[in-house]
Backbone as CSV, one residue per row, in Angstrom:
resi,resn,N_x,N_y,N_z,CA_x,CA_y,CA_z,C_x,C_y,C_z
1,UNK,-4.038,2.976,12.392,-3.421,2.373,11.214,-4.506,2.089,10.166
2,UNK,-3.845,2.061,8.948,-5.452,2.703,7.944,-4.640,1.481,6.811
3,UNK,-5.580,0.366,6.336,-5.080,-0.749,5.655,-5.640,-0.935,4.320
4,UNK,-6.078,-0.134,3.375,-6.848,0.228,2.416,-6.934,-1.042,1.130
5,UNK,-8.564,-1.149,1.161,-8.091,-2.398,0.240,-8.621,-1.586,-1.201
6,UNK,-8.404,-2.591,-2.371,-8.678,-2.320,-3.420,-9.583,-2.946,-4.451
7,UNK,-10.741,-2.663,-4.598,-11.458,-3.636,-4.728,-12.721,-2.887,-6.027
8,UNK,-12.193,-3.573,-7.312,-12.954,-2.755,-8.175,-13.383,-3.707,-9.588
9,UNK,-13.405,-2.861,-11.107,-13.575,-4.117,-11.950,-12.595,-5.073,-12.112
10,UNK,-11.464,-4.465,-12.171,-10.517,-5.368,-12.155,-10.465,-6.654,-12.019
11,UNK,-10.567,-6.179,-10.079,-10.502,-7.388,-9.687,-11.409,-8.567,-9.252
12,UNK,-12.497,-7.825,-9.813,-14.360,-8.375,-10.252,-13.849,-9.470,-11.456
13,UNK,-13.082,-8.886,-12.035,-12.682,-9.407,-13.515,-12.053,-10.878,-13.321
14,UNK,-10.870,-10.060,-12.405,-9.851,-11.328,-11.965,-10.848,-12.694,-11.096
15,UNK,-12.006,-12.401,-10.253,-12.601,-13.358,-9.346,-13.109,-14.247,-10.404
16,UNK,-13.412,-13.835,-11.521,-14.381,-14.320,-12.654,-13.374,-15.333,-13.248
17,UNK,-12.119,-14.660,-13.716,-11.454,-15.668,-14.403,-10.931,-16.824,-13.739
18,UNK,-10.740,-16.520,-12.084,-10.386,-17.931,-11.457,-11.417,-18.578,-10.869
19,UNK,-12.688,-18.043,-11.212,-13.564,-19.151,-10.986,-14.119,-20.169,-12.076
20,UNK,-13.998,-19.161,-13.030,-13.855,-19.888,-14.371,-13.133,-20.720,-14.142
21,UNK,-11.285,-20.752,-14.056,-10.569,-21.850,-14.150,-10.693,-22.791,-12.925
22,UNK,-11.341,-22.377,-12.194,-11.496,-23.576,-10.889,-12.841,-24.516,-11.430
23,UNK,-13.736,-23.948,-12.289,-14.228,-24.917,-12.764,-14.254,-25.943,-13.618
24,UNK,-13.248,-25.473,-15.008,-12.715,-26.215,-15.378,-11.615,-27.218,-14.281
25,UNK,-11.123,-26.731,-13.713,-10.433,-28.001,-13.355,-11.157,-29.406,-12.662
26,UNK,-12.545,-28.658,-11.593,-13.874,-29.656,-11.198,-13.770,-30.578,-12.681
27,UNK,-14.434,-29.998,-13.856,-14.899,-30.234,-14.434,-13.935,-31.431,-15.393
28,UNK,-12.425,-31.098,-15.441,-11.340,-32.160,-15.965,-11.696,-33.528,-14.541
29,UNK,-11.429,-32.700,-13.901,-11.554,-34.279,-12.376,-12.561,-35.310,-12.633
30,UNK,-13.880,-34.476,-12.712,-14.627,-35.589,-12.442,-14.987,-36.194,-13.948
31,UNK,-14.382,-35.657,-14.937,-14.522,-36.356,-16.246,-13.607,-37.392,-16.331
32,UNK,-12.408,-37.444,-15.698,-11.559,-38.136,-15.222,-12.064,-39.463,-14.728
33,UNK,-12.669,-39.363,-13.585,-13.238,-40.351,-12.663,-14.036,-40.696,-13.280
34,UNK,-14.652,-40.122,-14.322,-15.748,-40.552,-15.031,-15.323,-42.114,-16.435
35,UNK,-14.406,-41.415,-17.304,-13.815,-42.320,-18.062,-12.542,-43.326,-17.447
36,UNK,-11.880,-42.531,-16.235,-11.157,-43.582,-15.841,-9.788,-43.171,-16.580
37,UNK,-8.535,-42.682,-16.059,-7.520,-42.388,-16.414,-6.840,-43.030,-17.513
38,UNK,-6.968,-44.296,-17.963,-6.353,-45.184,-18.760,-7.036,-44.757,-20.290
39,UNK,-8.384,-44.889,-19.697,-9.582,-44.595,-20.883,-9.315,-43.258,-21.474
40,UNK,-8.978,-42.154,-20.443,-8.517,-40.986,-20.946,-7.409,-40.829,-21.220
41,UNK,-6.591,-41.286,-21.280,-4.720,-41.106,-21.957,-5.257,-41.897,-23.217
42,UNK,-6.108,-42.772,-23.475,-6.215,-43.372,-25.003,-7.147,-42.534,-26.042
43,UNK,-7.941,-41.844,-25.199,-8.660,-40.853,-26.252,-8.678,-39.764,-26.854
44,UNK,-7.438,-39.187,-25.423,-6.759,-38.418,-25.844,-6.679,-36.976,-24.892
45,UNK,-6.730,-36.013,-24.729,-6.417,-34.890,-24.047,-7.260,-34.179,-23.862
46,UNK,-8.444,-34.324,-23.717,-9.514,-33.494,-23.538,-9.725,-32.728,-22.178
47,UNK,-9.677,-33.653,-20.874,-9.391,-33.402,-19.659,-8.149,-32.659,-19.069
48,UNK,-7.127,-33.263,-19.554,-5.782,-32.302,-20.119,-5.808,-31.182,-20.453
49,UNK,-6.345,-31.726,-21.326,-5.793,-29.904,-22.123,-7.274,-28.665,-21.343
50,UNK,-8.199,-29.421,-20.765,-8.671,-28.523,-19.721,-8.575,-28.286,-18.427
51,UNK,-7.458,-28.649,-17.726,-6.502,-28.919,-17.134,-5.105,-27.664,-17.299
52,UNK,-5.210,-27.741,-17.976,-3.803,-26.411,-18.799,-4.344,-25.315,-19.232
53,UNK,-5.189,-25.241,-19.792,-6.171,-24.143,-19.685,-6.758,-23.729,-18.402
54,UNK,-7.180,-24.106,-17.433,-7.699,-23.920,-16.353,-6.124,-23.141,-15.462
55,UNK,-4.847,-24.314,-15.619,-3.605,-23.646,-14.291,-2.977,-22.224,-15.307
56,UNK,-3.283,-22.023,-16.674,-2.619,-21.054,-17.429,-3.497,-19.785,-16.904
57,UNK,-4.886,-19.503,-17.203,-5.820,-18.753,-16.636,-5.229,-18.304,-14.686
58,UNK,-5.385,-19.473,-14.123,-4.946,-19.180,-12.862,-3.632,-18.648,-12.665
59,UNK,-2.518,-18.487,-13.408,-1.481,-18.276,-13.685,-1.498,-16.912,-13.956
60,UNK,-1.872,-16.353,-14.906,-1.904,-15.406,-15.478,-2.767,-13.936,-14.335
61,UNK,-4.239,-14.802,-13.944,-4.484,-13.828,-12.902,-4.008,-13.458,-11.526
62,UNK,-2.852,-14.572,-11.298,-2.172,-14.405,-10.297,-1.197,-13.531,-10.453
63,UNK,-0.391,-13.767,-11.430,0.343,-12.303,-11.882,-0.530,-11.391,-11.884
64,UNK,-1.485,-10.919,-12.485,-1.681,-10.014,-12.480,-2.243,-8.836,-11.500
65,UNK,-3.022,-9.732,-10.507,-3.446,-9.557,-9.252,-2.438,-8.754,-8.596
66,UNK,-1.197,-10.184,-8.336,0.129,-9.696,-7.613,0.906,-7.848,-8.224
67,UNK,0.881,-8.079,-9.528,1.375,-6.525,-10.099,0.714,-5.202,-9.353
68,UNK,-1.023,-6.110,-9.672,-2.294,-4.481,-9.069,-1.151,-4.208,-7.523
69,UNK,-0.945,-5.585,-7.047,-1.127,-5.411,-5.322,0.332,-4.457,-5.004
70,UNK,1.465,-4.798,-5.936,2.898,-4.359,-5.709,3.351,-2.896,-6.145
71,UNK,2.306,-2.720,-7.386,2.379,-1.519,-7.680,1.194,-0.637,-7.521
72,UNK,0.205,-0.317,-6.617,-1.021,0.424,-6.202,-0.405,1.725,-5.362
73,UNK,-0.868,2.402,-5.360,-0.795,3.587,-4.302,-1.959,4.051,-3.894
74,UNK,-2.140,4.656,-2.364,-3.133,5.090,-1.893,-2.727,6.801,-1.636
75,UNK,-3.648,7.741,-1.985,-3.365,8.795,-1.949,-3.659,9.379,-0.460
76,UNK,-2.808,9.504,0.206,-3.078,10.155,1.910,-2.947,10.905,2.360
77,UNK,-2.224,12.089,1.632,-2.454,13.387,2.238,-2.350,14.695,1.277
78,UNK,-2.392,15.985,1.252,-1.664,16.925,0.545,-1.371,18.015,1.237
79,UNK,-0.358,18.451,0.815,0.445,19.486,1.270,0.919,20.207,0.418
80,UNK,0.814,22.439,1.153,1.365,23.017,0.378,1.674,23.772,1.571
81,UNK,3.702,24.105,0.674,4.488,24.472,1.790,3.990,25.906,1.136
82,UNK,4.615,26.784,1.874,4.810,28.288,1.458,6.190,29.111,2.533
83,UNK,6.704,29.546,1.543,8.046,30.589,2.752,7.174,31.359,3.129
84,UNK,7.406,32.246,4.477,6.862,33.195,4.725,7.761,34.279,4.738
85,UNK,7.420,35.465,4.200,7.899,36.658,3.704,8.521,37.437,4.974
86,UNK,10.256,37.561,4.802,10.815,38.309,5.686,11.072,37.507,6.721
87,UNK,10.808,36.077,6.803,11.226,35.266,8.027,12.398,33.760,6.992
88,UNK,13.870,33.996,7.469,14.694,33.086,6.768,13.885,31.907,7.724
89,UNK,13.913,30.976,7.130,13.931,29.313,7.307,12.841,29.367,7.671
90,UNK,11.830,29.688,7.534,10.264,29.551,7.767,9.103,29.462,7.098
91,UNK,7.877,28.510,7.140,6.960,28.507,6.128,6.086,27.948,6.607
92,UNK,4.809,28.150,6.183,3.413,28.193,6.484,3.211,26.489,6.078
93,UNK,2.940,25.734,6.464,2.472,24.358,5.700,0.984,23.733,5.829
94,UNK,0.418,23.920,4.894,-1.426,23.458,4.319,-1.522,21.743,4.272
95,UNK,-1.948,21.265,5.464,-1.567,19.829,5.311,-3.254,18.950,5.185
96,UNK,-3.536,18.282,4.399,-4.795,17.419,4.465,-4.720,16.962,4.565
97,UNK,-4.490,15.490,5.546,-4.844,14.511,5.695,-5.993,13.597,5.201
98,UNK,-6.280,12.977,3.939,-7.415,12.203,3.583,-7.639,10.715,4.705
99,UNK,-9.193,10.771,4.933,-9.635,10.265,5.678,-10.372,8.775,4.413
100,UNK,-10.504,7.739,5.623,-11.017,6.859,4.946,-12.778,6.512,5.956
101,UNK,-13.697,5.581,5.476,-14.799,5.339,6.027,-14.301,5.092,7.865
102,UNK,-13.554,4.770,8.378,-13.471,4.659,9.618,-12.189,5.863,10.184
103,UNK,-11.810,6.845,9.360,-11.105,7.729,9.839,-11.377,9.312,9.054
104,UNK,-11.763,10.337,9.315,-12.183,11.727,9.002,-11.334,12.032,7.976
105,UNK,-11.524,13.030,7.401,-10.636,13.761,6.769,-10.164,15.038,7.635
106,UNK,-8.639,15.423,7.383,-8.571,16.144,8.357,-7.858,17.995,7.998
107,UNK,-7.967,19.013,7.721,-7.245,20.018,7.677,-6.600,20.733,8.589
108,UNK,-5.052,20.907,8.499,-4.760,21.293,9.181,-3.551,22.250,8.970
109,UNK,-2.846,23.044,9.663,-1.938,24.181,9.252,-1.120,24.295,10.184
110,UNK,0.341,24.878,10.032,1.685,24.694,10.810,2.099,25.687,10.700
111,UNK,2.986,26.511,11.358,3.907,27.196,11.478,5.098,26.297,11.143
112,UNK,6.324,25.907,10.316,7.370,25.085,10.544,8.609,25.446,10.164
113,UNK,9.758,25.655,11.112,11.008,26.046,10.533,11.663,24.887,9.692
114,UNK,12.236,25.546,8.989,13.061,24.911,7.922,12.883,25.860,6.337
115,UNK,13.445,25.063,5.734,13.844,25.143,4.019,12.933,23.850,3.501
116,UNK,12.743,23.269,3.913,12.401,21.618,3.234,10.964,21.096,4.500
117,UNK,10.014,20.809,4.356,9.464,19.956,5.029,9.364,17.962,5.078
118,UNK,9.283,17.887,5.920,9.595,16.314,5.916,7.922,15.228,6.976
119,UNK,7.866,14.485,5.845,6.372,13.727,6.547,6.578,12.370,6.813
120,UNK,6.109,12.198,7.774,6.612,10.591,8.376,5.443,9.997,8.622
121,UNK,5.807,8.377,7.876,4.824,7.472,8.293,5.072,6.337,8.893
122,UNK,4.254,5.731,9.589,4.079,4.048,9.913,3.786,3.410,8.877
123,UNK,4.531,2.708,8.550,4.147,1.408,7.190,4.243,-0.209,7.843
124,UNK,3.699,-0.649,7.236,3.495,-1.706,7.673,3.100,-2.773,6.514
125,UNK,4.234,-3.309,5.948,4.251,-3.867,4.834,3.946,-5.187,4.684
126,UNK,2.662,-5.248,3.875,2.057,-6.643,3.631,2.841,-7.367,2.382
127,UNK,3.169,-9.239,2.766,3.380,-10.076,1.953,2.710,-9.641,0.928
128,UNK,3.730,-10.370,-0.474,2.932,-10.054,-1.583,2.007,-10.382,-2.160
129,UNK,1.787,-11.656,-1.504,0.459,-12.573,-1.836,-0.740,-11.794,-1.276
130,UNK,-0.275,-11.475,0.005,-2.081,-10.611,0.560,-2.266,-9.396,-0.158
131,UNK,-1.283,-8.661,-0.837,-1.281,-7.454,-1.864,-1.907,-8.192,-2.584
132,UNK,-1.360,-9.327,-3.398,-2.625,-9.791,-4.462,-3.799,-9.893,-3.979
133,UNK,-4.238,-10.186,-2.892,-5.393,-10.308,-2.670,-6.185,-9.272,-3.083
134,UNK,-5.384,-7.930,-3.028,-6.487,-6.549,-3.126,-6.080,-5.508,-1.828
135,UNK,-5.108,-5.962,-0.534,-5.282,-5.581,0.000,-3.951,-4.559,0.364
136,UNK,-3.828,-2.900,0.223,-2.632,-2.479,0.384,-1.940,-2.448,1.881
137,UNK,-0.962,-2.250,2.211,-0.021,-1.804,3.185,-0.637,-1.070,3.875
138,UNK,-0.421,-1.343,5.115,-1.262,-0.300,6.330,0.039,1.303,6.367
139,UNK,-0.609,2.073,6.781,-0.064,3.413,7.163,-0.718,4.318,7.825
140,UNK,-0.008,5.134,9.085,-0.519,6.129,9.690,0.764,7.066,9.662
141,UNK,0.113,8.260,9.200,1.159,9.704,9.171,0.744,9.878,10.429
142,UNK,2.176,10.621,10.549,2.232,10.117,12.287,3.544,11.755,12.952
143,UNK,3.990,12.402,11.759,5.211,13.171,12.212,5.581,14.516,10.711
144,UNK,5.384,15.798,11.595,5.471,16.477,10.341,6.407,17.473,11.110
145,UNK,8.121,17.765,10.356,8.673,18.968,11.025,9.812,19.299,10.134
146,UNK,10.330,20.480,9.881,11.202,20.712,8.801,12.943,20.333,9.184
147,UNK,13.325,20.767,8.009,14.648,20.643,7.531,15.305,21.920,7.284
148,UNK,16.838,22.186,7.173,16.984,23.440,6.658,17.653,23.049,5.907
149,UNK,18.365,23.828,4.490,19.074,23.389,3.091,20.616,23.535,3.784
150,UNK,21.287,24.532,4.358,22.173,24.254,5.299,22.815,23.760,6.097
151,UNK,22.223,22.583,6.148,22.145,21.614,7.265,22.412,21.543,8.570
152,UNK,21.699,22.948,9.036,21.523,23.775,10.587,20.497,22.891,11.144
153,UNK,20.940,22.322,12.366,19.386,21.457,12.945,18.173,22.745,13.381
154,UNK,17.629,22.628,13.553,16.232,22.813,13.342,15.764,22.833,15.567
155,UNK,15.195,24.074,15.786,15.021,24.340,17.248,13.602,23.819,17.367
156,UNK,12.657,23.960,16.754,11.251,23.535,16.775,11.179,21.981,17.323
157,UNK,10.357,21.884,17.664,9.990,20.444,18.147,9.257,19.527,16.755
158,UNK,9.070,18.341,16.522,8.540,17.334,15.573,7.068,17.940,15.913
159,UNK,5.956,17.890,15.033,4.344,18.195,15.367,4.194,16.698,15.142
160,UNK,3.163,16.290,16.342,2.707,14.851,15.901,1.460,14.745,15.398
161,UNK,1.372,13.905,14.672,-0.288,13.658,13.903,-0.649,12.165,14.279
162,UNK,-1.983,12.429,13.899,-2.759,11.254,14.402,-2.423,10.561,15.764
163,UNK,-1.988,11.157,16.729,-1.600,10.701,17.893,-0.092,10.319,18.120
164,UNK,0.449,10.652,17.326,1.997,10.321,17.033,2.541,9.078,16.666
165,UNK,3.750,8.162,17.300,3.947,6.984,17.117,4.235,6.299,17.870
166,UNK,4.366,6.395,19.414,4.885,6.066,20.270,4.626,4.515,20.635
167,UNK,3.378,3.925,20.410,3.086,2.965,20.651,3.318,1.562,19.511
168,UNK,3.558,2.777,18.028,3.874,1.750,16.742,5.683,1.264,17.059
169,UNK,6.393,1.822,17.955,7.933,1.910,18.110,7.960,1.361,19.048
170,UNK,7.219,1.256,20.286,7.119,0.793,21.576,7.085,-0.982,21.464
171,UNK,6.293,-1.160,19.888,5.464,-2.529,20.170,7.015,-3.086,18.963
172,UNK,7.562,-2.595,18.620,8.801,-2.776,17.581,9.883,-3.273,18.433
173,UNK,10.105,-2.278,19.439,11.254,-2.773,20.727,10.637,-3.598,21.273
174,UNK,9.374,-3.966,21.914,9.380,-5.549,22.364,9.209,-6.255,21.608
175,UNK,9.510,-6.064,20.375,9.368,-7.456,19.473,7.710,-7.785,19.294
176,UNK,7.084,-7.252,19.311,5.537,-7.746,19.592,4.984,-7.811,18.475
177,UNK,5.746,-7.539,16.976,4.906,-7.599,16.051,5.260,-8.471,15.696
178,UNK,3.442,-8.911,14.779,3.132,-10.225,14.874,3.239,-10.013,13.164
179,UNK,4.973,-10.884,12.157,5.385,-10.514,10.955,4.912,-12.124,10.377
180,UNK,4.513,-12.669,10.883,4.128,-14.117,9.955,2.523,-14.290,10.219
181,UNK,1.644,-14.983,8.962,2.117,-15.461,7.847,1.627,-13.963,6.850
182,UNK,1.607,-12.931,7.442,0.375,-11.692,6.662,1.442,-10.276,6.554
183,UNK,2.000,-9.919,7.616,3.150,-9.113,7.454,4.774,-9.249,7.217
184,UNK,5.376,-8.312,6.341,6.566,-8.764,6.165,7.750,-8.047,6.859
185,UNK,7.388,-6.579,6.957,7.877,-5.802,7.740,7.239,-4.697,8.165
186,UNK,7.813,-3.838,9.730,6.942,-2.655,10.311,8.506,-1.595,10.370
187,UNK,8.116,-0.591,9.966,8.785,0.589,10.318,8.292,1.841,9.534
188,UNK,9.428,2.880,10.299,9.154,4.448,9.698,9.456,4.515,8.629
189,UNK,9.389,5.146,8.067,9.811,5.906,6.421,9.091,7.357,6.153
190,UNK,9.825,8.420,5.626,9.877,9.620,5.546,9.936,10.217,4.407
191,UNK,9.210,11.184,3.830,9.577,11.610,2.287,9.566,13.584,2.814
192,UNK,10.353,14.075,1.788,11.285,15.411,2.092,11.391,16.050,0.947
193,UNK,11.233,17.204,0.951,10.529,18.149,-0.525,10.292,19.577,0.025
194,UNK,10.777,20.398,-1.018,10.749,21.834,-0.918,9.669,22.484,-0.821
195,UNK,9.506,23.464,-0.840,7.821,23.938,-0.788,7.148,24.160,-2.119
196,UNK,5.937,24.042,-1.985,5.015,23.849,-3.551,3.840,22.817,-2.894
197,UNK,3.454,22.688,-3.741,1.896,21.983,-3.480,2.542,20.361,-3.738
198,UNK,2.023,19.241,-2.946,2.256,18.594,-3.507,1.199,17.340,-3.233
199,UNK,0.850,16.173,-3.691,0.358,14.822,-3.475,1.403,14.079,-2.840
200,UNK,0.350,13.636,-1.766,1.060,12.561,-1.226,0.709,10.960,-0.759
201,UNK,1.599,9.791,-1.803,0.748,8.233,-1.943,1.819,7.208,-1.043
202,UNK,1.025,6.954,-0.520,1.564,5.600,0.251,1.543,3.865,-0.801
203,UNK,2.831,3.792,-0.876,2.924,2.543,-2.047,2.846,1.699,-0.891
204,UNK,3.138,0.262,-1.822,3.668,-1.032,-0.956,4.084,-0.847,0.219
205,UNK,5.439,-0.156,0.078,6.409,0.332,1.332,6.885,0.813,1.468
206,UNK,6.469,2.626,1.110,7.069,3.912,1.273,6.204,4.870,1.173
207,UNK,6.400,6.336,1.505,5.735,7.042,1.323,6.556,8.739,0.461
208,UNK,5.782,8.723,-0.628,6.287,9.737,-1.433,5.257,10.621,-2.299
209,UNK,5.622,11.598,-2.219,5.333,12.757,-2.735,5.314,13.403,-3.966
210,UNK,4.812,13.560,-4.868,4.663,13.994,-6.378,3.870,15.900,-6.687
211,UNK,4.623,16.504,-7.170,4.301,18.046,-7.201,2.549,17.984,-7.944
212,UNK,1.782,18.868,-7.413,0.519,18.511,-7.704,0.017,19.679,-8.764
């Protein structure tokens, strides 16, 4: 399972502005304690109004954080189908798997019946708050086998990748996943597309495909 974080100017940017506003707020407190609350409602809003400036800043990079985290995609694989000539429902499929620092990159190639190929992943969908953090949705492609436009099932067997899924489904039926306080939900999801070249990004909590 591959949990990709995101971590760039952005959000160099964003650490800056809430440390900024965490200092202003130090900085309203102990001016506070300093003049003494009474003393400061008579002089007027200085501590205040740096105070509101400080939760508006924190406000603002929290949205914005949260947006990076909800709307990011990680790019994880590519694929190009091809028919093969003189064989109905059949096609060659060029699959890459992109690798991250603790997992290879991988090439690999199929024989696969069908009209349509179809790619399956493990998702594993993080709260939105830990997305703000920087950190995306875990995923392992895990299942690659076609479709036909006819809607003839298909004699070939599923090809499994990365070791398949048996143990991400296994730990689902005993209930063993652990969905509080960091995950929100675990399951499959599948994206399905004709042949052509295409990109393929793992969002929040799906996985889909864009012609490349």
């Amino acid at each position: 399972m591959v949990f990709p974080v995101t971590f760039g100017w952005i959000q160099i940017l964003l650490i800056v502005l809430a440390v900024g506003a965490l200092a202003l707020l130090v900085t309203a407190v102990f001016k506070a304690r300093k003049v003494g609350l009474r003393v400061l409602a008579g002089r007027g809003a200085g501590a205040v109004g740096l105070v509101l400036v400080a939760v508006v800043i924190l406000w603002i990079t929290t949205l914005l954080q949260t947006f990076l985290g909800l709307t990011g995609e990680v790019k994880a694989a590519h694929i190009v189908a091809t028919p093969i000539a003189g064989q109905d429902h059949e096609m060659n499929v060029d699959l890459t798997l992109y690798g991250d620092k603790d997992h290879g990159e991988q090439h690999l190639t199929y024989k696969v019946e069908g009209d349509m190929w179809v790619l399956q992943a493990d998702i594993v969908e993080l709260e939105p708050w830990v997305n703000a953090l920087g950190f995306n949705s875990g995923y392992k492609i895990t299942r690659l086998y076609g479709q036909r436009l006819d809607g003839i099932a298909t004699k070939q067997n599923q090809i499994f990748l990365n070791g398949g899924d048996g143990d991400f489904f296994k730990d689902m039926k005993d209930q063993s996943w652990y969905t509080k306080p960091f995950v929100k939900s675990a399951y499959g999801n599948a994206v399905i597309a004709i042949n052509g070249s295409y990109d393929v990004f793992i969002s929040r909590d799906a996985i889909k495909a864009r012609p490349s």
